[in-house]
C-alpha positions, 0 to 999 in steps of 0.5 A: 957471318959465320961467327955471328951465326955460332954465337946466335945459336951458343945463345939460344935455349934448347929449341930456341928460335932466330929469324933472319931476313936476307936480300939476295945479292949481286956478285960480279954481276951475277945473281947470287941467291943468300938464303942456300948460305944462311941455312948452311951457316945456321945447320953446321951451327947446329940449328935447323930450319922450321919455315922459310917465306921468300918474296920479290924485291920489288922497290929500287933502292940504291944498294942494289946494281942500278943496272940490275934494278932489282930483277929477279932478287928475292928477299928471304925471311928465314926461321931456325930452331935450335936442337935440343941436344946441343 
């Protein structure tokens, strides 16, 4: 995804905006929430975040553990900005 990430913000203008939506995930049975990663990725890749909304995932759906339902996931939705600069 780091790569993915380094050639959305290559593209973009200058002040250029990229939304991302993100589930948290299931790791070894241990919640893992995926909105800290993707804002580390879109930072080192140059670009900052502007607004960020989170909210429960309230529908079951096969991709996640059935055991776990889905708990305490969250879904993020994400908006980052390219710098001006770089």
């Amino acid at each position: 995804m780091g790569e993915c990430v380094a050639e959305i913000a290559r593209v973009l203008r200058p002040m250029g905006k990229a939304a991302i939506v993100v589930g948290d995930s299931i790791v070894q049975g241990r919640l893992v929430p995926m909105d800290g990663p993707y804002r580390r990725m879109f930072t080192e890749a140059g670009m900052r975040c502007v607004d960020r909304f989170s909210f429960d995932q309230r529908r079951y759906t096969r991709s996640f553990t059935p055991k776990l339902k889905t708990g305490n996931k969250q879904t993020h939705v994400l908006l980052f900005e390219r710098h001006s600069g770089k």
